[in-house]
C-alpha positions in Angstrom: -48.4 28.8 -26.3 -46.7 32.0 -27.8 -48.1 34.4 -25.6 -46.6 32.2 -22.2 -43.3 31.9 -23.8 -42.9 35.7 -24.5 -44.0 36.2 -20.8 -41.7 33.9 -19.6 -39.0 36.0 -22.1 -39.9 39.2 -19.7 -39.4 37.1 -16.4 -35.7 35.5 -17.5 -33.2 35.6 -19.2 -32.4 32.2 -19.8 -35.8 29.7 -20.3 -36.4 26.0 -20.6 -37.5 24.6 -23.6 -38.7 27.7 -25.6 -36.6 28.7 -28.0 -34.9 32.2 -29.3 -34.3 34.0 -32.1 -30.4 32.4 -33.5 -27.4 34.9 -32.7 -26.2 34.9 -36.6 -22.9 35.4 -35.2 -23.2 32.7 -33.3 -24.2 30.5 -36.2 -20.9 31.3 -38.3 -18.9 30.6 -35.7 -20.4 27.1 -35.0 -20.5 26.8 -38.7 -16.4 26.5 -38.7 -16.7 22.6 -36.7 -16.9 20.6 -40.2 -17.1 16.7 -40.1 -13.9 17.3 -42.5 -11.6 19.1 -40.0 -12.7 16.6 -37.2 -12.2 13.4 -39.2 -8.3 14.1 -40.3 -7.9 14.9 -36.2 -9.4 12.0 -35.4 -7.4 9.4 -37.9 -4.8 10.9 -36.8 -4.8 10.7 -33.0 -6.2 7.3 -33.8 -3.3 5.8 -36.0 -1.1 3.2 -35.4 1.3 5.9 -35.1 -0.2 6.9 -31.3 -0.2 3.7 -30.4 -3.4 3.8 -28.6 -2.1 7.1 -26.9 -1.3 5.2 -23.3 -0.6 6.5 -19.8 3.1 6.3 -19.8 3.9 5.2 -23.4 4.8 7.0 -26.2 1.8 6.6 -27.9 0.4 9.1 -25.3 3.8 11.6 -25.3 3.0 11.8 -28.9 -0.7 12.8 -28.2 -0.1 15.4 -25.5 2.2 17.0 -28.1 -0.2 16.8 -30.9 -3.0 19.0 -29.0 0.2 21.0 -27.7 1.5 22.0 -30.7 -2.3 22.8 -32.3 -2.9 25.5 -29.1 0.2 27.0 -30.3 -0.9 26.9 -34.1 -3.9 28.7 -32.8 -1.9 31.4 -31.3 -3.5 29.8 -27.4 -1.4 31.0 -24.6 0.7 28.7 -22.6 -0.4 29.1 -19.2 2.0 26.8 -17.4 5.2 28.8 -16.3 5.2 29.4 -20.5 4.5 25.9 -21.5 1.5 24.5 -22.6 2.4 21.4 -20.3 1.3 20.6 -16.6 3.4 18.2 -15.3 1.3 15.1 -13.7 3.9 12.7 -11.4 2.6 9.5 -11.8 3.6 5.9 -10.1 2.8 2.8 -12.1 2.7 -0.1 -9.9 3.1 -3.4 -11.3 3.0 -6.5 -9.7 5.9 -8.7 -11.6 6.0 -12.1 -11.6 9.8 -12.7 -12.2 9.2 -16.9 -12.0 6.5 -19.3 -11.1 7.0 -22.8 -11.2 5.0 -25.6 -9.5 6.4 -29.1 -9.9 9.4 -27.8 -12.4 6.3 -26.4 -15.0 6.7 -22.9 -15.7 3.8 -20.7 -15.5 3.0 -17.5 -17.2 1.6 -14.3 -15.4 -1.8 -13.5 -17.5 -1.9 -16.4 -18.8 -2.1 -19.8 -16.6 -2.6 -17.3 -13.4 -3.2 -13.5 -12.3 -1.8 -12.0 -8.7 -3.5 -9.8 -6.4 -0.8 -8.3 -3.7 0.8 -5.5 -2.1 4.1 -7.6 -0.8 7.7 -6.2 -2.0 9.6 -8.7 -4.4 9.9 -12.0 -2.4 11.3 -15.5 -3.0 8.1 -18.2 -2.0 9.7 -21.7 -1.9 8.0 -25.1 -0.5 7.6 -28.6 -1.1 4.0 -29.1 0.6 1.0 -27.0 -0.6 -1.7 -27.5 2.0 -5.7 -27.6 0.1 -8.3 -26.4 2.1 -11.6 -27.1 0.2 -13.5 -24.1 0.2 -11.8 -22.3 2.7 -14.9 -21.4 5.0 -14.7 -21.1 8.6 -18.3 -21.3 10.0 -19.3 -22.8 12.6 -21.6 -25.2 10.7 -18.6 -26.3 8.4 -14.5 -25.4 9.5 -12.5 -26.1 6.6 -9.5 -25.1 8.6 -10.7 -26.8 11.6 -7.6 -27.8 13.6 -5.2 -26.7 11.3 -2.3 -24.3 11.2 -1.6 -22.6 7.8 0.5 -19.8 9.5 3.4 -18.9 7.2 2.6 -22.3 4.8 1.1 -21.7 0.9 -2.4 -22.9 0.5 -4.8 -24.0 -2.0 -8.5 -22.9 -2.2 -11.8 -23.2 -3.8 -12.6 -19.5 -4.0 -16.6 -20.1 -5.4 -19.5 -22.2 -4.0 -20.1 -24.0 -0.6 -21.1 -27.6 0.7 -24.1 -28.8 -0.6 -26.3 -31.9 1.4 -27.5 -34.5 -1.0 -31.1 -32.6 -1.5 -28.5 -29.7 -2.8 -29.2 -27.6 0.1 -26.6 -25.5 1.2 -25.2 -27.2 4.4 -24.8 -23.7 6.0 -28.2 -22.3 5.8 -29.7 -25.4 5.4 -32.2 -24.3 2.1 -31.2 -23.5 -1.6 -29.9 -20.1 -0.7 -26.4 -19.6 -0.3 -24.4 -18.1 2.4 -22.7 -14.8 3.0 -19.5 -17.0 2.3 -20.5 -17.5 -1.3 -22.2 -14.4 -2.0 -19.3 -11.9 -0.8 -16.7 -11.6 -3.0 -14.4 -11.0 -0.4 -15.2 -13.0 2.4 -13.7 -15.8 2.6 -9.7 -14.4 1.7 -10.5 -11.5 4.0 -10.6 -14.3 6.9 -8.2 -16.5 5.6 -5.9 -13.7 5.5 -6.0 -13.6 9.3 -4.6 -17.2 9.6 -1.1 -15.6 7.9 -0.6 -18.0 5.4 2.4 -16.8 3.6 0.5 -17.3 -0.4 -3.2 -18.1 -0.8 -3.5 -20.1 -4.7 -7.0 -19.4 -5.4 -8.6 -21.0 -8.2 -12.3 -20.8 -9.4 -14.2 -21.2 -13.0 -14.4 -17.5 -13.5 -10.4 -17.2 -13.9 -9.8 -18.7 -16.8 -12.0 -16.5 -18.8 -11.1 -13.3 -16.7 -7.5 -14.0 -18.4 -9.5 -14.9 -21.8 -11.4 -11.3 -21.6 -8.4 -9.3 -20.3 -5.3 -10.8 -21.5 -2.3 -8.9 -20.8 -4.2 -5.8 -19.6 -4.8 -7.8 -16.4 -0.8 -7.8 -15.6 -0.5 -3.8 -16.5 -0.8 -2.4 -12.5 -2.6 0.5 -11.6 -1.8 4.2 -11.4 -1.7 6.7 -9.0 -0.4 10.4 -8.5 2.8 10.2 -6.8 2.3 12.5 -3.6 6.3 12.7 -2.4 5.7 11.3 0.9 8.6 10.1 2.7 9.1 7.2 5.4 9.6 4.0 5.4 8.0 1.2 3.3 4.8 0.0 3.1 4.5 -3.2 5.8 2.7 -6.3 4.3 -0.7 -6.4 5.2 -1.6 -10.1 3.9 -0.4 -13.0 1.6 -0.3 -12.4 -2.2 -3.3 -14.5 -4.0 -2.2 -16.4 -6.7 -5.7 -16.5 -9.4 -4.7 -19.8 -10.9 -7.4 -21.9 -13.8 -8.9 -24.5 -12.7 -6.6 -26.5 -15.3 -3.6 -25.6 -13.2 -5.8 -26.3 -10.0 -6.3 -30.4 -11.2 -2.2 -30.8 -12.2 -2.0 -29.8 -8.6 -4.0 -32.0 -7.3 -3.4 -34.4 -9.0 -0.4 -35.7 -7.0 -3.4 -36.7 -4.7 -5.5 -38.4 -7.5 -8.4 -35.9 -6.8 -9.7 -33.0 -8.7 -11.2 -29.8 -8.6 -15.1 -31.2 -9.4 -14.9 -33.9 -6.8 -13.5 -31.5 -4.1 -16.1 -29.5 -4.8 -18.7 -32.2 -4.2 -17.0 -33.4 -1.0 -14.0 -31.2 0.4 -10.9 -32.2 2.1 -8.1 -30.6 3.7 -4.7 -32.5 3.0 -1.2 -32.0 1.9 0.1 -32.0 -1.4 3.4 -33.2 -1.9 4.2 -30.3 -4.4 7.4 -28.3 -5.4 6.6 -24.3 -5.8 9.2 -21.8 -6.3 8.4 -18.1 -7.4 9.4 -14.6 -7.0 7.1 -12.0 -7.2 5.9 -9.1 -5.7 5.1 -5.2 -6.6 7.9 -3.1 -8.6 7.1 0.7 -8.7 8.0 2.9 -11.8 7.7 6.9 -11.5 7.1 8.7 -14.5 5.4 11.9 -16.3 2.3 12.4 -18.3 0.8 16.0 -19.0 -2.4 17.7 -18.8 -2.2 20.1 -21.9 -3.5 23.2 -21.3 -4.0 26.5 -23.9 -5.8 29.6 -22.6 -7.5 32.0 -24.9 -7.6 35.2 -22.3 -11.1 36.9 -22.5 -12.1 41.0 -22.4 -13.5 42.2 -19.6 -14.0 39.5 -17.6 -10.6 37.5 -18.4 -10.2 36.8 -14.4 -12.8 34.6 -14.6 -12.5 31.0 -16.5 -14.6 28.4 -18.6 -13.2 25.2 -18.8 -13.5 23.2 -22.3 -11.9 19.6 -21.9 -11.6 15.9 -22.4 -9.0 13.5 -21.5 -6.5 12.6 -24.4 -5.5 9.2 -23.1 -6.9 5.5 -24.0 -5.9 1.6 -23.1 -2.8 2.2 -25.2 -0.9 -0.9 -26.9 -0.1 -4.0 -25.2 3.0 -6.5 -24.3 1.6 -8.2 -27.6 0.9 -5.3 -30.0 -2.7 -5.3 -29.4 -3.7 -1.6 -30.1 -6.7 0.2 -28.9 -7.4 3.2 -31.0 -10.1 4.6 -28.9 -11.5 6.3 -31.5 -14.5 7.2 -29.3 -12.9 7.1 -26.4 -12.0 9.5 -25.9 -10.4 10.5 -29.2 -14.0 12.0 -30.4 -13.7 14.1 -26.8 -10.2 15.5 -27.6 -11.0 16.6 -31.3 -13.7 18.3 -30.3 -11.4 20.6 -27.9 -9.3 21.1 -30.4 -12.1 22.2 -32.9 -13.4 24.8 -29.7 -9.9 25.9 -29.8 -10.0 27.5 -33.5 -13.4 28.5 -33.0 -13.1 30.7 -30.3 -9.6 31.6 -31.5 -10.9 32.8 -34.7 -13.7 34.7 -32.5 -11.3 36.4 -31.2 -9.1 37.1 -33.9 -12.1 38.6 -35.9 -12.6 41.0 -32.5 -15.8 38.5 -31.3 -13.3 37.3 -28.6 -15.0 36.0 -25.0 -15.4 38.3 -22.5 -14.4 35.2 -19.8 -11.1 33.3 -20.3 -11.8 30.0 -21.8 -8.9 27.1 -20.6 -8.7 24.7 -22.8 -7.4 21.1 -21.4 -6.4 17.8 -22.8 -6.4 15.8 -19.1 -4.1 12.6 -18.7 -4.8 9.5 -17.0 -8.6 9.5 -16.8 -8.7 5.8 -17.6 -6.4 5.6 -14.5 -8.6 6.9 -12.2 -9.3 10.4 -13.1 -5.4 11.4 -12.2 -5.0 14.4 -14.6 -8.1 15.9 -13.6 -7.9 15.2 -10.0 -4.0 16.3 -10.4 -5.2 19.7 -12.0 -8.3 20.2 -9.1 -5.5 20.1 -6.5 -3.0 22.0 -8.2 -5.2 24.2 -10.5 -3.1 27.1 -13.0 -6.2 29.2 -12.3 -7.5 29.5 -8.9 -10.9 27.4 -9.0 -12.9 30.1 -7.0 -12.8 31.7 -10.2 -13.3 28.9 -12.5 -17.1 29.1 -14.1 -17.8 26.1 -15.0 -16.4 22.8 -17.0 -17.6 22.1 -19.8 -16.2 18.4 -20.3 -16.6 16.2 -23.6 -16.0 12.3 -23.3 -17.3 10.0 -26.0 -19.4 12.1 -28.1 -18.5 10.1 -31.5 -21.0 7.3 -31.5 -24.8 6.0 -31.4 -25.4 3.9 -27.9 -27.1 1.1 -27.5 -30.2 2.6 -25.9 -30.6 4.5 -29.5 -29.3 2.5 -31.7 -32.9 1.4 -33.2 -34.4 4.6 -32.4 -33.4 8.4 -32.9 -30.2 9.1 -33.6 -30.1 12.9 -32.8 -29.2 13.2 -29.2 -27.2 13.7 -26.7 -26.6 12.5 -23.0 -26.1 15.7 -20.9 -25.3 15.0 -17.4 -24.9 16.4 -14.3 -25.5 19.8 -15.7 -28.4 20.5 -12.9 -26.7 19.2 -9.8 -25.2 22.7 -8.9 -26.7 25.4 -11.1 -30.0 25.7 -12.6 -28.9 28.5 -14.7 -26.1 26.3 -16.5 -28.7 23.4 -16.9 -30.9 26.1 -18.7 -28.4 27.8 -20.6 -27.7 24.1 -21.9 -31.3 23.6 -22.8 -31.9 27.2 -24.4 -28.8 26.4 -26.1 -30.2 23.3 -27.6 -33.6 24.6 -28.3 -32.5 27.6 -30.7 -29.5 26.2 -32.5 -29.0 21.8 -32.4 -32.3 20.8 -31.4 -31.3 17.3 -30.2 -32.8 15.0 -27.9 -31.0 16.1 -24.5 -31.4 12.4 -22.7 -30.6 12.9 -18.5 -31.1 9.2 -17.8 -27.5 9.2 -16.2 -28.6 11.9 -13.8 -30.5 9.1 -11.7 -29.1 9.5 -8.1 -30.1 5.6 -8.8 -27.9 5.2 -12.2 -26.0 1.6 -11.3 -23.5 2.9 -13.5 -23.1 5.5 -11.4 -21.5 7.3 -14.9 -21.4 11.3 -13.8 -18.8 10.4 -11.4 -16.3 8.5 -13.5 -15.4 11.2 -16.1 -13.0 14.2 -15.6 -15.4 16.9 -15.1 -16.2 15.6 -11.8 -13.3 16.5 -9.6 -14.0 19.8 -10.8 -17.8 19.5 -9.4 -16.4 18.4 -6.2 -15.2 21.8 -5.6 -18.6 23.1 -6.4 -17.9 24.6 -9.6 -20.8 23.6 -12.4 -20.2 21.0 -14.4 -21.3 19.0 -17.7 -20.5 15.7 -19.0 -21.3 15.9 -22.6 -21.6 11.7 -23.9 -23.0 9.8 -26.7 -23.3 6.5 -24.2 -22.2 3.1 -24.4 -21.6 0.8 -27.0 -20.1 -2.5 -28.1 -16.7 -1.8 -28.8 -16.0 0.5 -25.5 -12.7 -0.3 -24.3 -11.8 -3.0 -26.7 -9.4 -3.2 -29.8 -12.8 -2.3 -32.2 -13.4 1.3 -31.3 -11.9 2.4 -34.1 -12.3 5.9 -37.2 -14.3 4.3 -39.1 -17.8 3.6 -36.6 -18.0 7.1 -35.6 -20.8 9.3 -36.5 -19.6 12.3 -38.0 -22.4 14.4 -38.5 -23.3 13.7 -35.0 -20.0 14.2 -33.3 -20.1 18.1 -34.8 -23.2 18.2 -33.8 -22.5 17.8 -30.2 -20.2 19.8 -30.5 -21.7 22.9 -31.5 -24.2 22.3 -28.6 -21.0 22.9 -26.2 -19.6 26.1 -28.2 -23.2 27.7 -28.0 -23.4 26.9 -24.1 -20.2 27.8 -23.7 -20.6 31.2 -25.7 -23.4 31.9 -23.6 -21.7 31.2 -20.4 -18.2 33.1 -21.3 -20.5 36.2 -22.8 -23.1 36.8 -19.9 -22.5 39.2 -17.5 -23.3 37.4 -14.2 -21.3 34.0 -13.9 -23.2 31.0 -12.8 -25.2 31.4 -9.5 -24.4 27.9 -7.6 -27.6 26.8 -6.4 -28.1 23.4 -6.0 -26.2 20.8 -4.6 -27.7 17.1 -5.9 -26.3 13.8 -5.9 
């Protein structure tokens, strides 16, 4: 076994799985990312103070600042035009519910009902709501067989089919259902074509969608604003109105029926029922940062490594709900900000890289990847000269998959898909200094989670530059008001992150930069 690994020594430079001889430089310079250090970052970017550190509140402003003003502690250049801030234009749109009434019984947006629509602020007034069972048009059973719903509000069961008395579906006429049941999006995408004006939808899954979500489910979604003029938007199709089940029976009860018994044996009939609402989609524009701080390299300073992880979380809610995010992605941000006074003290002690390393707090990952995407369209530094990203997102915790089992690893991923040499320097990397279990389970082309493609580094790989997604995996408390200081793994979290300064040593310090040679899903 020795005498192939020397061999292999002769034949590369970087090998996989055999380790080296420790650079004792190295070592002192991983040796400054202390559990110590990282924990007073993380209870502070994870206090009630930051709020959650939100896309477009102030618990987020007061995050960007925080990493902004620790670049400039470190003596990091500010890259921007001067500042240390990249200015991301977003658009919140929200779709407000201004009132909702049926029968003269207010209703509360994510709470009795949630709305799905792109329609401007409209008034929607009637006295007849028009039920139409299930709301399937086949030919085999017509629930809107001769019936006109053009521009009138309808009722719907948005779940199940007719069933025959042997409790066979009546469409395909044996116990499995029909593409009307098992398409989510079936039956409104072809009620939608008979114009109704609103579509109420009610099933049993909406009451505890608005149990799980609460007021998260109102929020709107994000999106870069790209500055396009012309004219507004044209409706495409009728708002759907997500009402419970509960609201569904009050409704119908002005006809003495009920959900259940419609759903044995559906009707279509009118309701003699008084709606009035106005609703419809307000758009907010607004800014949130990427924070950016370079430390320029030696000889090779052209050229940049990226260290980063996005800075924002869920944020706090209408109802004061927080979500600290302690792993997400606070564990991600703290250790770029404990790279930062590594390689800053590097270089002050004349062991500066000989590539530029940017380091970059994104915004608005949890909204879709805008920061990152924001930055790979507008980048500081132009990406053909961009080395590689080195991106950290959840590294603080113990995942399910290992929670009875070993406890030292890591989930590295993508790091093969467009350089062999960077998923070897990663490995080598491993193998001589943190000698961790490197898991590459989310590298399946087949992973249903489909998890290298929903963190920041990859709108950086989509421009072919080499890319890792450094991630301690999934556990309970992701995304919920529990992911808080306290359940993170300290010794763990450092851990990981020494495994990124050594492969990012390696890569800023070599004198080739990667060789892009793959090109896997």
């Amino acid at each position: 076994m020795i005498k192939n690994c020397l061999k292999t020594l002769l034949l590369i430079p970087v090998l996989y799985g055999c380790a080296v001889a420790q650079d004792p430089v190295q070592v002192k310079y991983a040796n400054f990312l202390t559990e110590e250090a990282a924990k007073v970052h993380l209870t502070t970017l994870t206090s009630e103070e930051f709020e959650g550190r939100g896309t477009g509140q102030e618990g987020g402003k007061k995050a960007a600042r925080y990493i902004a003003d620790n670049f400039e502690t470190l003596g990091l250049q500010a890259p921007v035009d001067g500042s240390y801030f990249q200015p991301l234009s977003l658009i919140r749109k929200t779709y407000s519910v201004r009132n909702f009434s049926i029968n003269d019984q207010e209703y509360k947006n994510g709470r009795d009902f949630y709305v799905l629509g792109d329609n401007q602020v409209t008034d929607f007034q009637t006295q007849e709501i028009i039920f139409i069972g299930y709301g399937i048009q086949d030919e085999k059973h017509n629930d809107l067989a001769n019936i006109d719903i053009e521009n009138k509000i309808v009722l719907l069961i948005n779940e199940g089919e007719p069933m025959d008395v042997s409790g066979n579906s009546v469409l395909t006429g044996t116990k499995k259902l029909s593409e009307w049941s098992t398409s989510r999006v079936k039956r409104l995408q072809e009620l939608v074509k008979k114009n109704p004006k609103l579509i109420l939808s009610t099933s049993s899954a909406v009451a505890s969608t608005i149990s799980r979500f609460g007021s998260r489910i109102t929020q709107g979604r994000f999106e870069i604003d790209q500055k396009e003029d012309g004219p507004p938007a044209t409706n495409l199709s009728a708002p759907v109105v997500n009402i419970s089940e509960n609201v569904a029976d009050k409704i119908l009860s002005a006809n003495n029926t009920s959900i259940s018994e419609q759903k044995k044996a559906p009707k279509t009939f009118a309701i003699n029922a008084a709606l009035n609402a106005q609703m419809g989609v307000v758009k907010e524009n607004f800014s949130d940062p990427n924070v950016l701080g370079l430390l320029p390299g030696t000889d090779l300073k052209d050229e940049i490594v990226i260290i980063s992880g996005h800075y924002d979380h869920d944020g706090i809610l209408p109802d004061g709900t927080i979500f600290p995010g302690a792993d997400d992605n606070g564990s991600g941000t703290v250790g770029v900000l404990e790279l930062a006074k590594v390689f800053s003290q590097a270089k002050k002690d004349g062991k500066g890289p000989r590539r530029s390393i940017l380091f970059i707090g994104f915004a608005a990952e949890e909204k879709g990847l805008l920061g990152s995407q924001f930055y790979s369209e507008n980048p500081v530094f132009p990406l053909e000269n961009t080395v590689t990203c080195l991106n950290l997102d959840m590294i603080g915790r113990i995942d399910d998959k290992h929670l009875e089992g070993n406890h030292n690893y890591i989930h590295v991923i993508g790091s093969d898909k467009l350089s062999s040499e960077l998923y070897a320097i990663n490995r080598q990397a491993n193998d001589s200094y943190t000698k961790m279990e490197l898991d590459y389970m989310y590298d399946d082309p087949k992973d249903p989670m489909r998890i290298y493609y929903r963190s920041d580094q990859y709108n950086l790989a989509k421009h072919k530059i080499p890319v890792i997604f450094y991630f301690s995996g999934l556990h309970p408390h992701y995304h919920t008001p529990e992911d808080t200081v306290d359940k993170i793994n300290f010794s763990m979290m450092v851990k990981r992150a020494k495994l990124v300064f050594h492969t990012a040593w390696e890569v800023a310090n070599r004198d080739q930069r990667l060789r892009v040679d793959s090109n896997k899903e």
